[in-house]
KOLFITI-861914 format. One record per atom (N, C-alpha, C): x, y, z; residue in three letters. Coordinates in steps of 0.05 Angstrom, whole numbers, plus 5000, padded with zeros to 4 digits. Layout:
// KOLFITI-861914
XYZala
...
END
This chain:
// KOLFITI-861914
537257781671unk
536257641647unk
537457781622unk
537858021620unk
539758191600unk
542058111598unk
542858011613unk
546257931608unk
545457691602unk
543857521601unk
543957211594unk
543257221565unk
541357331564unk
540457391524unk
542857461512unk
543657631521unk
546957791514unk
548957601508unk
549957431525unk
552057291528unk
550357071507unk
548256981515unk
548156731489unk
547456751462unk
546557141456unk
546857131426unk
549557221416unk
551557321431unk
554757271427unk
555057011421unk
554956901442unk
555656531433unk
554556381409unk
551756451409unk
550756331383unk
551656551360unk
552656711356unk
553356861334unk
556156831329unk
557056771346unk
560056661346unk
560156371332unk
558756261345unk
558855941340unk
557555941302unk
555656101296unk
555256021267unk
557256191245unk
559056451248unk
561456471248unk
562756411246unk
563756181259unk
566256131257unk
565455761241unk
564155701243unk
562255431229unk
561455481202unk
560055731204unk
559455691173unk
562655791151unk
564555941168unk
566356141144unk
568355811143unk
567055591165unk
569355341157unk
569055251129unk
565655341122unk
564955131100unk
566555321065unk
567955501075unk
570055561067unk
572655581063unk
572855621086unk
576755641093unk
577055401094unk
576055171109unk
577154941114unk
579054981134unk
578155101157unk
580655111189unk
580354961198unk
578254841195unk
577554591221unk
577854271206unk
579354101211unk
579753941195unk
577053681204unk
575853611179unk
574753461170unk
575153181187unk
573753061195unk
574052731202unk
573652601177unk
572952341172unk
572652111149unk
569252201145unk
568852041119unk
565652071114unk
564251901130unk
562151921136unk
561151731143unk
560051491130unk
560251231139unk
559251021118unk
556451051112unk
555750931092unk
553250741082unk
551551041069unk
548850991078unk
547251281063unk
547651521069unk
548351441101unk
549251761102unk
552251921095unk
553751691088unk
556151821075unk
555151871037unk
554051761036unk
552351811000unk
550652041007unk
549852091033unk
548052431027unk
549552651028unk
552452641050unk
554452771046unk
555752841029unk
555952561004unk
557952670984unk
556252900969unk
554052760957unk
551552920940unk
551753260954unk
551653260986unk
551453550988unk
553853600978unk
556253520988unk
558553670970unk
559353660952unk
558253480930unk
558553590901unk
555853710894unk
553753760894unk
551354090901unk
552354300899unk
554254300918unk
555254620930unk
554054650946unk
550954530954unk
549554600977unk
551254721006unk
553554571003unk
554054641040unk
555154991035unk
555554981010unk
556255361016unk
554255541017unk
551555450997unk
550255621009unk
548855501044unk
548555271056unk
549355301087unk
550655451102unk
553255401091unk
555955641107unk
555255921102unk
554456031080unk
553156281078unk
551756351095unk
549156261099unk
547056261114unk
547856291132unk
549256071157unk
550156121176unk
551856341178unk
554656381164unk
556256641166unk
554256911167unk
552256891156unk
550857201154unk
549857271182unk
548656951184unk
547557041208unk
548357001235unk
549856921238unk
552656911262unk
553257301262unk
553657411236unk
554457701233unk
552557781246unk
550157741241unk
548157901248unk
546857861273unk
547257681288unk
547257621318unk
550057761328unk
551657771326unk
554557891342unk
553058261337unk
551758461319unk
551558691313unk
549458761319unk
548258501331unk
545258531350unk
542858661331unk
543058641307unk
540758741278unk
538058561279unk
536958641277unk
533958591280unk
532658581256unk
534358611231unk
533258711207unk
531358471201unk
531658221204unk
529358091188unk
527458101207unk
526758061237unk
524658111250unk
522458351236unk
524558711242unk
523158731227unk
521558811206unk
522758651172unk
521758551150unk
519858441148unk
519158141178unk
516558011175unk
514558231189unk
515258361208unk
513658481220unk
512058661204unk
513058801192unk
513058971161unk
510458841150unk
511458601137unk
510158441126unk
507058371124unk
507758341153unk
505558211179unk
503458371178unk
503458751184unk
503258911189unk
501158941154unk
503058901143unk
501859021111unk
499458841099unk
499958431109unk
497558321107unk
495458411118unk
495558511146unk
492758541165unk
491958771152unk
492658971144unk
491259221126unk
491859211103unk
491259041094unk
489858951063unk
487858761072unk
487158611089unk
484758401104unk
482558651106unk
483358811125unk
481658961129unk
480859271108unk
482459261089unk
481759411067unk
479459271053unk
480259021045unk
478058851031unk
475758821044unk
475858791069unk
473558831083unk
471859051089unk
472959321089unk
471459461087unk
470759561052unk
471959501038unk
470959631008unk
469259371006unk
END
């Protein structure tokens, strides 16, 4: 089961990698828009800019699946950790 987690957060860290740094470089060539509304939601995202911060998102975290980082786990955990003792601070004062 170690080698399966393994191998599929390579793949999924690969795969948003090399997907999101497209919504930059432009390696992977583009098909046509699509018609009707959903080619009008497409254009809107790409004149936004929206899809870069997408490709961001993804590129970071493609990085951070391939270096196996845990850092936002744990941030919420942190988090998590800091709500429940302040619950029980208030409750006891």
């Amino acid at each position: 089961m170690k080698y399966v987690t393994m191998i599929a957060r390579y793949l999924l860290g690969l795969m948003f990698l090399v997907f999101g740094s497209n919504m930059f470089l432009h390696f992977i060539p583009m098909g046509p828009m699509p018609a009707g509304l959903a080619g009008q939601f497409t254009a809107d995202l790409f004149t936004s800019h929206y899809f870069y911060v997408v490709g961001a998102i993804m590129a970071v975290s493609g990085i951070l699946f391939l270096v196996n980082v845990r850092a936002l786990s744990e941030l919420l955990r942190a988090i998590r950790l800091n709500e429940v003792d302040g619950d029980r601070a208030e409750q006891v004062g």
